[in-house]
C-alpha positions in Angstrom: 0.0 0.0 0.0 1.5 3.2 -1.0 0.3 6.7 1.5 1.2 10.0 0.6 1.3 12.1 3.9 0.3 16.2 4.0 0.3 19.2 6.2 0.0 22.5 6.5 -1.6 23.4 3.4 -3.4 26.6 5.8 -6.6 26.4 2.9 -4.8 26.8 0.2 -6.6 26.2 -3.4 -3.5 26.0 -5.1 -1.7 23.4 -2.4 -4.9 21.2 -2.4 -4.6 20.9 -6.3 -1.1 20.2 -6.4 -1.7 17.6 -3.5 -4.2 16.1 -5.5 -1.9 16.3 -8.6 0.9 14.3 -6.7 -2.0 11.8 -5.5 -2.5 10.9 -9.2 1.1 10.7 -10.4 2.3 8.6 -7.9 -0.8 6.4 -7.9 -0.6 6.6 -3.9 -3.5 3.9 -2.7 -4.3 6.6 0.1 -3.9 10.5 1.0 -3.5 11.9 4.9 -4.0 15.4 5.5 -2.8 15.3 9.0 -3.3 18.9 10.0 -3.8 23.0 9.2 -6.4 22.2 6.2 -8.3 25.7 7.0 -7.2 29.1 7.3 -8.2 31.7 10.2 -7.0 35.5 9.8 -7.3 36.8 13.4 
């Protein structure tokens, strides 16, 4: 089984695309967003 691990990506369209673009390529059987998937502007 083949994970691809993520974090960080604070909301970000543009990560979340390229994430999802890397998913495909490497043919990963599962993705784990692990933490910071939203942005909060104080």
């Amino acid at each position: 089984m083949k994970l691809l691990f993520a974090t960080d990506i604070h909301g970000s369209l543009y990560c979340a695309d390229k994430l999802v673009e890397v998913y495909h390529k490497e043919k990963a059987d599962k993705l784990m967003l692990l933490g910071d998937l939203l942005y909060h502007a104080h």
